[in-house]
BAGUDREN-162369 format. One record per residue (C-alpha): residue in one letter; x, y, z; residue number from 0. Coordinates in nm, 2 decimals, always signed. Layout:
BEGIN
<nulum><res>A</res><c1>X</c1><c2>Y</c2><c3>Z</c3><n>NUM</n></nulum>
...
***
This chain:
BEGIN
<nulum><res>X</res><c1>-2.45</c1><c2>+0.22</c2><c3>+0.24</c3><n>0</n></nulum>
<nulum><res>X</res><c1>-2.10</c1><c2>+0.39</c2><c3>+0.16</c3><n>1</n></nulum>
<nulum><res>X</res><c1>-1.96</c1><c2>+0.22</c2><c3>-0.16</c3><n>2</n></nulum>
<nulum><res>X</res><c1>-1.65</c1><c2>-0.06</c2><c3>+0.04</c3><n>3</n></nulum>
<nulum><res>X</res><c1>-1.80</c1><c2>-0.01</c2><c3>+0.39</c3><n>4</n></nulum>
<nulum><res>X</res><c1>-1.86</c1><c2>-0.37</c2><c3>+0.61</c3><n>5</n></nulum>
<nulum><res>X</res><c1>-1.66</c1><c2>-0.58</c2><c3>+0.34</c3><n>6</n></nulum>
<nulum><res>X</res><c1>-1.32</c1><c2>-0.76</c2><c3>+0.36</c3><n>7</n></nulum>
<nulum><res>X</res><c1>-1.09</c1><c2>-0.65</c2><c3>+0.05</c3><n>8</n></nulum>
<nulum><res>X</res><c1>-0.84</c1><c2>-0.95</c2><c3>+0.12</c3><n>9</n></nulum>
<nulum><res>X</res><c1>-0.89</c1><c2>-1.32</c2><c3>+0.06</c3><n>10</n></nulum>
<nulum><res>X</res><c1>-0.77</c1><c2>-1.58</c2><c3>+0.25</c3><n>11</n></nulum>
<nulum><res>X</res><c1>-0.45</c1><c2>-1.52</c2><c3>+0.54</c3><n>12</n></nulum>
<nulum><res>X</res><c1>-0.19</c1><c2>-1.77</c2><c3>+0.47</c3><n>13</n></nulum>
<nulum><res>X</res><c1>-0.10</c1><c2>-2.01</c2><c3>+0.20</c3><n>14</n></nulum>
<nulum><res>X</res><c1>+0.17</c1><c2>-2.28</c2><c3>+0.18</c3><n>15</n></nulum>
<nulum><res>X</res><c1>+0.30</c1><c2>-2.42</c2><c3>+0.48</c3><n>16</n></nulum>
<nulum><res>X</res><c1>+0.61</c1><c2>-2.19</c2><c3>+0.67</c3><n>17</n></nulum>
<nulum><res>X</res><c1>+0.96</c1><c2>-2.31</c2><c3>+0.74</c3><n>18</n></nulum>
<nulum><res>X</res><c1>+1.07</c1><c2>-2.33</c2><c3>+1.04</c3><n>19</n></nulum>
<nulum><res>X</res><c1>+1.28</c1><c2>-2.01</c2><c3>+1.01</c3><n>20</n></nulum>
<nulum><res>X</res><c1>+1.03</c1><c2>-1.81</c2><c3>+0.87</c3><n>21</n></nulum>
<nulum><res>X</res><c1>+0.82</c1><c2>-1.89</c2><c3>+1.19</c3><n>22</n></nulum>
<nulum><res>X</res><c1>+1.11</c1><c2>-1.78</c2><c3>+1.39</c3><n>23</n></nulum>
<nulum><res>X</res><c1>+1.10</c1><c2>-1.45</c2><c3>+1.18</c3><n>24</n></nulum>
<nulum><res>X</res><c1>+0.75</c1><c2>-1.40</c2><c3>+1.25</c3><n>25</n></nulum>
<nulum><res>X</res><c1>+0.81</c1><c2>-1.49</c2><c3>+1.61</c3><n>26</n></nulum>
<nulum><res>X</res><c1>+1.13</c1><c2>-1.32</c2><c3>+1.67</c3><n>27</n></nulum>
<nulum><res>X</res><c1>+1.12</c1><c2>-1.01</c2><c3>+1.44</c3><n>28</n></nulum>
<nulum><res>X</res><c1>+0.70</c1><c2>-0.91</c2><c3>+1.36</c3><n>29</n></nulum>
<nulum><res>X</res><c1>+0.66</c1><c2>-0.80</c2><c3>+1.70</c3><n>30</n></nulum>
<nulum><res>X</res><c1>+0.91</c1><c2>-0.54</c2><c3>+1.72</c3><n>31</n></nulum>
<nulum><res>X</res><c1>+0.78</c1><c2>-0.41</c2><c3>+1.35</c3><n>32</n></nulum>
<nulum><res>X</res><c1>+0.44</c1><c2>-0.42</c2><c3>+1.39</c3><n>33</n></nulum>
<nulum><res>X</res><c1>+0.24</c1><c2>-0.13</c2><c3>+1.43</c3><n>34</n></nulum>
<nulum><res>X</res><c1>-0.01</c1><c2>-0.09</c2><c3>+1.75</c3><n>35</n></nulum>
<nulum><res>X</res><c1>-0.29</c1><c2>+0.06</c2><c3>+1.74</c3><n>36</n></nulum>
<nulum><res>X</res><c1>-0.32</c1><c2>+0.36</c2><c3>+1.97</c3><n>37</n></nulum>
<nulum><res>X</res><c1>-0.69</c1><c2>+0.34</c2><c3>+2.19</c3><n>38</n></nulum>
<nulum><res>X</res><c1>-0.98</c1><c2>+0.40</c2><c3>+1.98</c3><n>39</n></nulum>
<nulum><res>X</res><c1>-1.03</c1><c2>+0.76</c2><c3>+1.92</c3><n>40</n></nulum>
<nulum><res>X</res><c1>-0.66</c1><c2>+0.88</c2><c3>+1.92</c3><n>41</n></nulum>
<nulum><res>X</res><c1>-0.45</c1><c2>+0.92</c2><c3>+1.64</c3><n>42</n></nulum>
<nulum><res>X</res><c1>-0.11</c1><c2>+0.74</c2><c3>+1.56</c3><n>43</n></nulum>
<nulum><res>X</res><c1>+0.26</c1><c2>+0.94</c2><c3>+1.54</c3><n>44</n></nulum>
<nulum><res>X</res><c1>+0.37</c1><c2>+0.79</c2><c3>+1.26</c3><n>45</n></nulum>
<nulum><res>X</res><c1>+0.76</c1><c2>+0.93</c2><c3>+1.25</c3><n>46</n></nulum>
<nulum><res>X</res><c1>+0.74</c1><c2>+0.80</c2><c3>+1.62</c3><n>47</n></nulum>
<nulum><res>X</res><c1>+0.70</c1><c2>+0.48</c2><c3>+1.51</c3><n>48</n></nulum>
<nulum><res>X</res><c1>+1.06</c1><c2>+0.44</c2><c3>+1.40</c3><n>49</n></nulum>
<nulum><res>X</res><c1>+1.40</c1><c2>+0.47</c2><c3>+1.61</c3><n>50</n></nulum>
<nulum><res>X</res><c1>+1.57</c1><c2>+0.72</c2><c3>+1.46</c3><n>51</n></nulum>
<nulum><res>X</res><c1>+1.45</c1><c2>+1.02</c2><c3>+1.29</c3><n>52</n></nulum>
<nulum><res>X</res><c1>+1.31</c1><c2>+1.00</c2><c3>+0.94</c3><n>53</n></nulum>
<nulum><res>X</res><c1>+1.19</c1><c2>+1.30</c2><c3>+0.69</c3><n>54</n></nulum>
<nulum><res>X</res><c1>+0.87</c1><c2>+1.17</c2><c3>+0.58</c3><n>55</n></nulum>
<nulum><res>X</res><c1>+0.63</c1><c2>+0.86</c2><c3>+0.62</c3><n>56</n></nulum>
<nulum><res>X</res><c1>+0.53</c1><c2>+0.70</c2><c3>+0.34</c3><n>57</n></nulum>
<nulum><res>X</res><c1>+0.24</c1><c2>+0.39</c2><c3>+0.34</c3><n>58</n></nulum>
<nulum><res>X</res><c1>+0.21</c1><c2>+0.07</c2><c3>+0.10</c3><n>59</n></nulum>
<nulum><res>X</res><c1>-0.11</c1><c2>-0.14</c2><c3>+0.16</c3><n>60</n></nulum>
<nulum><res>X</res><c1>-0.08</c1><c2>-0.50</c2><c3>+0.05</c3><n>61</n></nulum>
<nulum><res>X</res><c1>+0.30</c1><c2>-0.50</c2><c3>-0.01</c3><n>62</n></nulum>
<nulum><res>X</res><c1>+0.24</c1><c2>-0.90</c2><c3>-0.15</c3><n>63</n></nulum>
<nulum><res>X</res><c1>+0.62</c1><c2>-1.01</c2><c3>-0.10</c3><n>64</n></nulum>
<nulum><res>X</res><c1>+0.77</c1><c2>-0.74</c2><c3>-0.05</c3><n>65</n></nulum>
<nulum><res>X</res><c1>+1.00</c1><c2>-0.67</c2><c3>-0.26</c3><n>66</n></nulum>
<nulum><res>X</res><c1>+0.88</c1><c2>-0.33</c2><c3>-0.37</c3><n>67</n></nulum>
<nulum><res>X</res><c1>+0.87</c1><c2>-0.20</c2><c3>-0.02</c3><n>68</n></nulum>
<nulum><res>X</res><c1>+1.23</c1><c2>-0.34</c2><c3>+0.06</c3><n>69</n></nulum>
<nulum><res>X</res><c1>+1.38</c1><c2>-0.17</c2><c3>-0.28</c3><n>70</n></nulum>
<nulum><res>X</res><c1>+1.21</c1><c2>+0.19</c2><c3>-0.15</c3><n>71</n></nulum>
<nulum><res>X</res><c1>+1.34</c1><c2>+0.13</c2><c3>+0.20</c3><n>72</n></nulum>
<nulum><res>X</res><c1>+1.71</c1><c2>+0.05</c2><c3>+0.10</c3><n>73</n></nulum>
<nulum><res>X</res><c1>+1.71</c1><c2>+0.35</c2><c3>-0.13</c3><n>74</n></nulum>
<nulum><res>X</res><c1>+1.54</c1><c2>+0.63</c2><c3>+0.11</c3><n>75</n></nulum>
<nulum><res>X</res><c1>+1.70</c1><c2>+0.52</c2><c3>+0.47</c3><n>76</n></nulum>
<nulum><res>X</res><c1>+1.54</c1><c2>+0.89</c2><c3>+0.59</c3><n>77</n></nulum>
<nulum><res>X</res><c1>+1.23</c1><c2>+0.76</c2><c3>+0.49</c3><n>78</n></nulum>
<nulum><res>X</res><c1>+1.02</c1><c2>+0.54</c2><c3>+0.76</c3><n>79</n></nulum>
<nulum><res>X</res><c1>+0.77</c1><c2>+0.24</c2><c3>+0.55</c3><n>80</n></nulum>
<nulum><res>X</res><c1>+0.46</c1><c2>+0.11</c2><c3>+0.71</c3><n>81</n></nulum>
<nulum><res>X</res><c1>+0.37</c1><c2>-0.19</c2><c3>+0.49</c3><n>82</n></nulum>
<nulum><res>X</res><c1>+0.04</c1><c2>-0.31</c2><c3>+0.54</c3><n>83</n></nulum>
<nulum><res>X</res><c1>-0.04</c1><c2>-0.70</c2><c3>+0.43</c3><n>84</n></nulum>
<nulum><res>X</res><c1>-0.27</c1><c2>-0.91</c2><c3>+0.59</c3><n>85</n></nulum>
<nulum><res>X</res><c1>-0.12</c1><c2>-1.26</c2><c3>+0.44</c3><n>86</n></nulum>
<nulum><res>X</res><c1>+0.11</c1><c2>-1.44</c2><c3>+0.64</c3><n>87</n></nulum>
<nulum><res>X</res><c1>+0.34</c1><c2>-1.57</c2><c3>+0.37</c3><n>88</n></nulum>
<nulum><res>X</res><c1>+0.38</c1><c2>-1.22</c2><c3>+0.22</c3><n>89</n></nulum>
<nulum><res>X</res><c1>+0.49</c1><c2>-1.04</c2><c3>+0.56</c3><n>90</n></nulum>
<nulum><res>X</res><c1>+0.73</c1><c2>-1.35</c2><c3>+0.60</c3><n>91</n></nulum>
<nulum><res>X</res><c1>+0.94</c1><c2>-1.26</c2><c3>+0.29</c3><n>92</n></nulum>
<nulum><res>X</res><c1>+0.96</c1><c2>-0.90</c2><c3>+0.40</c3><n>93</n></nulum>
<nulum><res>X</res><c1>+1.09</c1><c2>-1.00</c2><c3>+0.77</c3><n>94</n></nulum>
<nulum><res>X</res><c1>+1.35</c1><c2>-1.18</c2><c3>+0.54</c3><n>95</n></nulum>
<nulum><res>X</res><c1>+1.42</c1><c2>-0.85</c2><c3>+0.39</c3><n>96</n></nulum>
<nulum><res>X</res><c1>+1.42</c1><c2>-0.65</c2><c3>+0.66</c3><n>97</n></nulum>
<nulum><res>X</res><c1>+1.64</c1><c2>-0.88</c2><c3>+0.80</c3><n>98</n></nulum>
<nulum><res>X</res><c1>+1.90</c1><c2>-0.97</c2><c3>+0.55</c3><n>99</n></nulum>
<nulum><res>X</res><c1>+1.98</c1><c2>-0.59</c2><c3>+0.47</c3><n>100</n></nulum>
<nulum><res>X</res><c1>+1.91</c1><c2>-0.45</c2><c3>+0.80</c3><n>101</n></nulum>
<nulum><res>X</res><c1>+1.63</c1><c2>-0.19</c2><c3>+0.71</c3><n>102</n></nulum>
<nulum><res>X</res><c1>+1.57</c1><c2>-0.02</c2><c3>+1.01</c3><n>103</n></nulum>
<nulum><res>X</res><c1>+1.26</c1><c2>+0.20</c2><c3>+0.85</c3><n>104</n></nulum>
<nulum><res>X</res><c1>+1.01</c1><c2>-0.04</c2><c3>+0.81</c3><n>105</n></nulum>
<nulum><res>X</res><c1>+0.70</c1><c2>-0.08</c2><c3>+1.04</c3><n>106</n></nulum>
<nulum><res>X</res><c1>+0.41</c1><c2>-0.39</c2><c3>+0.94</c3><n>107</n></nulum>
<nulum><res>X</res><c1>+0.05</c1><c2>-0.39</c2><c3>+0.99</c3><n>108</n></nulum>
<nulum><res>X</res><c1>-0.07</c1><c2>-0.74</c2><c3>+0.94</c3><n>109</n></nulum>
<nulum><res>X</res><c1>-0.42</c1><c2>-0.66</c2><c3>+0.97</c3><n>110</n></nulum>
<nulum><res>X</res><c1>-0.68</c1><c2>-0.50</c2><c3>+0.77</c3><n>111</n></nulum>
<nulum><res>X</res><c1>-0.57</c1><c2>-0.17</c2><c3>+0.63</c3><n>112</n></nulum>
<nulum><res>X</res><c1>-0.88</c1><c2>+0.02</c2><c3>+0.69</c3><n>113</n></nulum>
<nulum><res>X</res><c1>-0.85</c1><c2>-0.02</c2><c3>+1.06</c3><n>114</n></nulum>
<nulum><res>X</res><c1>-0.43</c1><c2>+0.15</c2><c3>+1.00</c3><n>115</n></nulum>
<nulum><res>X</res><c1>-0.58</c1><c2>+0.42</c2><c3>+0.75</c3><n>116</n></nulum>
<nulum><res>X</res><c1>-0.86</c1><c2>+0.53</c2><c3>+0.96</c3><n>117</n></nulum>
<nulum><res>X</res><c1>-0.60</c1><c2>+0.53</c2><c3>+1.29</c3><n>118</n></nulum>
<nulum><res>X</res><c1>-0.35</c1><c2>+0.79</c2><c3>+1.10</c3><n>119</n></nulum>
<nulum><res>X</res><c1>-0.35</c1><c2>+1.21</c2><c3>+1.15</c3><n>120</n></nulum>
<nulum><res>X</res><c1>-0.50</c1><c2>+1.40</c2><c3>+0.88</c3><n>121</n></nulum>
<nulum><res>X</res><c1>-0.16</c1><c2>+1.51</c2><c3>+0.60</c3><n>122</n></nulum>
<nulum><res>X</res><c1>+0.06</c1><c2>+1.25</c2><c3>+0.81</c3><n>123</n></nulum>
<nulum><res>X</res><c1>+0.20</c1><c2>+1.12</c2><c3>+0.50</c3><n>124</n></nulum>
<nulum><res>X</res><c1>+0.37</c1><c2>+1.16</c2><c3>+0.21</c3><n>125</n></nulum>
<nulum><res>X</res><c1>+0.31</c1><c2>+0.88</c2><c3>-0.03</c3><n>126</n></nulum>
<nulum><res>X</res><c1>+0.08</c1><c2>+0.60</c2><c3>+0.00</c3><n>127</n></nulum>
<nulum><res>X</res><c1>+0.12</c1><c2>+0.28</c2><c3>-0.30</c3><n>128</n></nulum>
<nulum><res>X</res><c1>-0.16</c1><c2>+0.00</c2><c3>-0.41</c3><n>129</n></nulum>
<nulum><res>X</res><c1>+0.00</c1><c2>-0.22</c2><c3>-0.59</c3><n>130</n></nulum>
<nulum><res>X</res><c1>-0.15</c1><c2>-0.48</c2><c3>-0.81</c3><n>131</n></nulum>
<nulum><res>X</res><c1>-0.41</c1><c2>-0.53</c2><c3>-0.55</c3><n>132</n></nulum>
<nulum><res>X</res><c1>-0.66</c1><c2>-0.85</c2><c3>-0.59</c3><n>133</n></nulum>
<nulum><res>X</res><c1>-0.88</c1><c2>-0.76</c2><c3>-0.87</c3><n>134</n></nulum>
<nulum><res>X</res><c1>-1.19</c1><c2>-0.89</c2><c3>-0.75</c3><n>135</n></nulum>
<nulum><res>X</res><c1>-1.29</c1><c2>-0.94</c2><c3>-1.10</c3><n>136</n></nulum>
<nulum><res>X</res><c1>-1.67</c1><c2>-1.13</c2><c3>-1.07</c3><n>137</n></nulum>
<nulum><res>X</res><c1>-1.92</c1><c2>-0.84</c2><c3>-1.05</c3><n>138</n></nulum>
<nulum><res>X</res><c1>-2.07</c1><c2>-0.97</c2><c3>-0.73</c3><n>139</n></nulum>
<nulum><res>X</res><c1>-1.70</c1><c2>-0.98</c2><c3>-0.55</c3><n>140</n></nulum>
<nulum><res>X</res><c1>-1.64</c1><c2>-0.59</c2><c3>-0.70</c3><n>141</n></nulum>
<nulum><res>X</res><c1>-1.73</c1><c2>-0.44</c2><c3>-0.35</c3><n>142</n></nulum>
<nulum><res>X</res><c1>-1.44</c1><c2>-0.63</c2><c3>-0.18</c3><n>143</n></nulum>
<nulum><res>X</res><c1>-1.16</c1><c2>-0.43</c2><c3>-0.41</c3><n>144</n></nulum>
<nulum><res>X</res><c1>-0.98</c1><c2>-0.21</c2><c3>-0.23</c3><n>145</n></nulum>
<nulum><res>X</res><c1>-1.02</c1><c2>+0.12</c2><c3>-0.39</c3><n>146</n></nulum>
<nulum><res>X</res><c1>-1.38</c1><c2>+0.25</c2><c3>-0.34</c3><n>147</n></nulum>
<nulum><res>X</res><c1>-1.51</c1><c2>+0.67</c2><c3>-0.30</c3><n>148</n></nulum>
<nulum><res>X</res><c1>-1.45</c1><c2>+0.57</c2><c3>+0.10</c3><n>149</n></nulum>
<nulum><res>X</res><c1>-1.11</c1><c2>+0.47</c2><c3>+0.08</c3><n>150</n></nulum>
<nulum><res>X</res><c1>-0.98</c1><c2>+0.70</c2><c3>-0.16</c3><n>151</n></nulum>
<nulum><res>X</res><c1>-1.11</c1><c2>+1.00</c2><c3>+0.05</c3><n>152</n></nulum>
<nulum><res>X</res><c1>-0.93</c1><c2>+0.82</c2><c3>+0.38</c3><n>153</n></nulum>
<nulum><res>X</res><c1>-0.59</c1><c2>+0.78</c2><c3>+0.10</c3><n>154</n></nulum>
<nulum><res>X</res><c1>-0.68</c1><c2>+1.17</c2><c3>+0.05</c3><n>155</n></nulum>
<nulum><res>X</res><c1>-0.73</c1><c2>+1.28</c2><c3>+0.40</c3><n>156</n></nulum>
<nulum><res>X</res><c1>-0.42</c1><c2>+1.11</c2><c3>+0.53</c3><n>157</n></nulum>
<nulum><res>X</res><c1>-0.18</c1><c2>+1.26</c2><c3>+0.24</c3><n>158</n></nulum>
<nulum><res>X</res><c1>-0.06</c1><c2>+1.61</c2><c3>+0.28</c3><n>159</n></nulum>
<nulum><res>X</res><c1>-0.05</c1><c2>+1.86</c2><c3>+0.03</c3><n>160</n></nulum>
<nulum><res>X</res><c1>+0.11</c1><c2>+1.79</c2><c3>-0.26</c3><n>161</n></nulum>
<nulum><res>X</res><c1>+0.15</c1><c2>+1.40</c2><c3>-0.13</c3><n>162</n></nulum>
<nulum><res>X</res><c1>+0.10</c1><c2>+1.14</c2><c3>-0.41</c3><n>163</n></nulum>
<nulum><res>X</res><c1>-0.13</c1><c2>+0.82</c2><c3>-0.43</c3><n>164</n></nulum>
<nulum><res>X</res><c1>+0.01</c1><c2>+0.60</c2><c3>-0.67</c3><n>165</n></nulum>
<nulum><res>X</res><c1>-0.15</c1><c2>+0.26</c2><c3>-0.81</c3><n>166</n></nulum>
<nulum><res>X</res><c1>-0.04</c1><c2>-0.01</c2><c3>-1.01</c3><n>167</n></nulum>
<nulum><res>X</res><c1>-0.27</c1><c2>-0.28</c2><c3>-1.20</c3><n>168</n></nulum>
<nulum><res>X</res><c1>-0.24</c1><c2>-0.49</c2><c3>-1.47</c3><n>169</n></nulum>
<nulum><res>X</res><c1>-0.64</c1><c2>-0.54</c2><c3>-1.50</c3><n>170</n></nulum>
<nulum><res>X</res><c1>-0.75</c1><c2>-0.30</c2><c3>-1.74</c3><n>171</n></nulum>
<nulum><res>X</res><c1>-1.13</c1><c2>-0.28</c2><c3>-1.54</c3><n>172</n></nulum>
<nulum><res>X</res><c1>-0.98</c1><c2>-0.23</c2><c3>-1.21</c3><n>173</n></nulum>
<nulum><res>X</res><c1>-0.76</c1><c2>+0.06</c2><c3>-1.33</c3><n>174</n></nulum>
<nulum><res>X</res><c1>-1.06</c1><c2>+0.21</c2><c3>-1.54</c3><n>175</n></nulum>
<nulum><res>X</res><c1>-1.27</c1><c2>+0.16</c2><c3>-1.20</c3><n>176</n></nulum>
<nulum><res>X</res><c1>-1.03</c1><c2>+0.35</c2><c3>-1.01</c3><n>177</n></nulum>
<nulum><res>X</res><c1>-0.96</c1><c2>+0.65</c2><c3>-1.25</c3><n>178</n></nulum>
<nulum><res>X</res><c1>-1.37</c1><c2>+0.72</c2><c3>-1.26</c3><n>179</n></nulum>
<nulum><res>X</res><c1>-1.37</c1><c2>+0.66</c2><c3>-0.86</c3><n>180</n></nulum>
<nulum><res>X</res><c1>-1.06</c1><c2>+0.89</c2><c3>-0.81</c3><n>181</n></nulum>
<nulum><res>X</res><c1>-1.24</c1><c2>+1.16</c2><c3>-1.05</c3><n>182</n></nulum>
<nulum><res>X</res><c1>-1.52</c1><c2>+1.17</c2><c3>-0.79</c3><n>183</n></nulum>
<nulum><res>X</res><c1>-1.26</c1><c2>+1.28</c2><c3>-0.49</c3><n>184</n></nulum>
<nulum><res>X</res><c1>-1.23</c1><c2>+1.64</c2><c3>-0.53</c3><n>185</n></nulum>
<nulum><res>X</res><c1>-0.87</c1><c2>+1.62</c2><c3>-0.29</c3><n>186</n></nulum>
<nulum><res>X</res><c1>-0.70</c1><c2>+1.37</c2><c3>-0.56</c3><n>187</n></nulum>
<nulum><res>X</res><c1>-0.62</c1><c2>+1.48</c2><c3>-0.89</c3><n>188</n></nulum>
<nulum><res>X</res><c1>-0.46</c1><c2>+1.27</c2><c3>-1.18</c3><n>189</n></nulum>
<nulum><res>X</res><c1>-0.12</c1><c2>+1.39</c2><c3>-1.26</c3><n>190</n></nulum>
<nulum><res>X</res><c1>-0.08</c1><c2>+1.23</c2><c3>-1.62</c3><n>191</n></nulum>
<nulum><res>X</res><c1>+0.01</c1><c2>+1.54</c2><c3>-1.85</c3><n>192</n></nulum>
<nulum><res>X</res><c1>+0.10</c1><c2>+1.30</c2><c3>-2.17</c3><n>193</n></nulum>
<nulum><res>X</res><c1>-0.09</c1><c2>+1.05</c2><c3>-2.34</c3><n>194</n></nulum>
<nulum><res>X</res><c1>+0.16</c1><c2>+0.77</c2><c3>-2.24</c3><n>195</n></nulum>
<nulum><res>X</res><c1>+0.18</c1><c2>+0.85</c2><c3>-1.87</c3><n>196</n></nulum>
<nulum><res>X</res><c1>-0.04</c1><c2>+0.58</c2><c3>-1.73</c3><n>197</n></nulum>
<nulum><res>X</res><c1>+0.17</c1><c2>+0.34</c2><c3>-1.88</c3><n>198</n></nulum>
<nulum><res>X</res><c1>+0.52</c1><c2>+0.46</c2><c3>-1.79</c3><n>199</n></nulum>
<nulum><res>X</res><c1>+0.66</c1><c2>+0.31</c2><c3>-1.48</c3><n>200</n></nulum>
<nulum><res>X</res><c1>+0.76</c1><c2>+0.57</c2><c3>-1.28</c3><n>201</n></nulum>
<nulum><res>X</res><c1>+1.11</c1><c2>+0.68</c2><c3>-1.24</c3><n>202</n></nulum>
<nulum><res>X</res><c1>+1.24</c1><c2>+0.51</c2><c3>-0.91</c3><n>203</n></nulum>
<nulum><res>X</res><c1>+1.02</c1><c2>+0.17</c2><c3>-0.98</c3><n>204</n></nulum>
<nulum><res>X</res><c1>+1.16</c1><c2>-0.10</c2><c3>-0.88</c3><n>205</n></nulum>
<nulum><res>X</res><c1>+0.94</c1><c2>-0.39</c2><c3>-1.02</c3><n>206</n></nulum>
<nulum><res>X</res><c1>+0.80</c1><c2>-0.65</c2><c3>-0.86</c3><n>207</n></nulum>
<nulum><res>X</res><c1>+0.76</c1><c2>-1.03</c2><c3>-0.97</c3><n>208</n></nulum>
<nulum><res>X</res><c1>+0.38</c1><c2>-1.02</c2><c3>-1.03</c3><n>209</n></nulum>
<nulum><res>X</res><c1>+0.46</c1><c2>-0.73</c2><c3>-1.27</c3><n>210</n></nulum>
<nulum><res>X</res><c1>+0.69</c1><c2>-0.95</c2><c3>-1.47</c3><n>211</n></nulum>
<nulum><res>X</res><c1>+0.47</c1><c2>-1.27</c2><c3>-1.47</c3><n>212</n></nulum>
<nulum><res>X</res><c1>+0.16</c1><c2>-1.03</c2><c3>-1.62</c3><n>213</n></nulum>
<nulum><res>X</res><c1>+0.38</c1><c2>-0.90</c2><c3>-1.92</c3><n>214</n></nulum>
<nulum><res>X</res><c1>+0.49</c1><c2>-1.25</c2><c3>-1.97</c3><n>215</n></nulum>
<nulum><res>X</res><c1>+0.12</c1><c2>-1.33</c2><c3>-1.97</c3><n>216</n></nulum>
<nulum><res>X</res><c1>+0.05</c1><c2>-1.02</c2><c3>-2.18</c3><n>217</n></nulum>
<nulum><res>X</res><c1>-0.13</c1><c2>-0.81</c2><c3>-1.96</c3><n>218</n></nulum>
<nulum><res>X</res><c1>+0.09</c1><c2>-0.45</c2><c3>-1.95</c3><n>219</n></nulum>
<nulum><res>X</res><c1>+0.01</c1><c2>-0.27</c2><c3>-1.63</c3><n>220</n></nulum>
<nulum><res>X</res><c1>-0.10</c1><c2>+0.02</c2><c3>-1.60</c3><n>221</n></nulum>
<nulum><res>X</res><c1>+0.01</c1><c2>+0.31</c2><c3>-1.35</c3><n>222</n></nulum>
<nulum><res>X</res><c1>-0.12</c1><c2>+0.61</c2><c3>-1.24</c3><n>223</n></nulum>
<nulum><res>X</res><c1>-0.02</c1><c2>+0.87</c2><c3>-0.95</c3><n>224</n></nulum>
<nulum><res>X</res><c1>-0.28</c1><c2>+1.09</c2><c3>-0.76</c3><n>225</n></nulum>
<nulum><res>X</res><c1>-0.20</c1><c2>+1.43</c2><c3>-0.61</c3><n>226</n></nulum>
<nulum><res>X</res><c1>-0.33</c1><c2>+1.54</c2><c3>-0.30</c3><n>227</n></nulum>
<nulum><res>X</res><c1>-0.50</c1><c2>+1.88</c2><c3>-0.40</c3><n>228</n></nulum>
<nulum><res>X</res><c1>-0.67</c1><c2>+2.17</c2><c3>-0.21</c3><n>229</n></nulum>
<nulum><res>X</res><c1>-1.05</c1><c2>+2.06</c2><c3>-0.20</c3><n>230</n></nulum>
<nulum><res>X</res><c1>-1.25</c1><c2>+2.32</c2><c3>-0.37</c3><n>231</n></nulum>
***
């Protein structure tokens, strides 16, 4: 079997009960963000996905709350966001985002990211983010992490040229696991050219609250970037 095929990489889909506004956000605001799906065998149009025009698309799977995403939206309005994030609570505080500051270049897949991945054009974007995703950390739950040789090489085919991945973990193992599983995709290749790059943030991060509760807990993150390269 393909290392990360038939396995869920999220845990459960909703925590703490919602307010009642944050139900109306989902009611009132996630249909007209969320992504469909186009028939099975056809590809998506990603700029088409947003109402005005935008330069480049650019993808975060498991946004958490948010915030990231929101802080890259508001600062690159010519740049259309899919975020994708499967729990409920997360894609609430984004709606509140989205809604508070009016981004108009945000589109939300609530569902598994695989199915999204595997529905977008070959070179169709420009940047694609995993950010502090669940570490899985118990070596029989290792297959349900995200980053696998499967989905790095559907992160790879969907980037174009010269397109960057970029992850984000403050669990040493995971970010080990994903450099030696990254070194096995012949379309990715590292772009750290100094001994400190993996961990510098990089120059238009925003932060997010998990980061700042993992260096209060001592863990520093690490962060590297991918380049989507010419297969040899």
């Amino acid at each position: 079997m393909v290392e990360g095929a038939d396995r869920a990489f999220f845990g459960r889909r909703k925590g703490k009960r919602l307010r009642a506004v944050q139900e109306q956000r989902l009611a009132d605001l996630l249909p007209a963000l969320r992504v469909a799906l186009p028939p099975e065998g056809a590809r998506l149009d990603p700029p088409g996905l947003f109402p005005a025009p935008v330069d480049e698309v650019w993808l975060e799977i498991g946004f958490g709350g948010g915030e990231h995403l929101a802080a890259q939206a508001s600062a690159n309005p010519r740049i259309g966001i899919i975020g994708a994030e499967p729990f409920v609570n997360g894609v609430v505080k984004l709606l509140r985002a989205v809604d508070e500051a009016d981004l108009r270049n945000v589109r939300v897949w609530d569902e598994d990211a695989t199915a999204l991945l595997a529905a977008l054009p070959d070179a169709s974007l420009a940047r694609v983010y995993l950010l502090y995703p669940d570490p899985w950390p118990k070596r029989r739950q290792r297959k349900r992490r995200f980053v696998s040789e499967a989905s790095l090489g559907e992160i790879a085919r969907v980037l174009k040229p010269g397109g960057v991945f970029r992850f984000a973990s403050d669990i040493d193992d995971y970010a080990g696991w994903t450099l030696v599983r990254a070194a096995r995709c012949p379309a990715l290749a590292w772009t750290a050219d100094t001994a400190a790059a993996w961990t510098d943030p990089w120059s238009d991060w925003p932060g997010t609250r998990y980061e700042a509760k993992a260096l209060v807990a001592g863990r520093p993150p690490t962060y590297l970037e991918f380049r989507r390269v010419t297969a040899p």
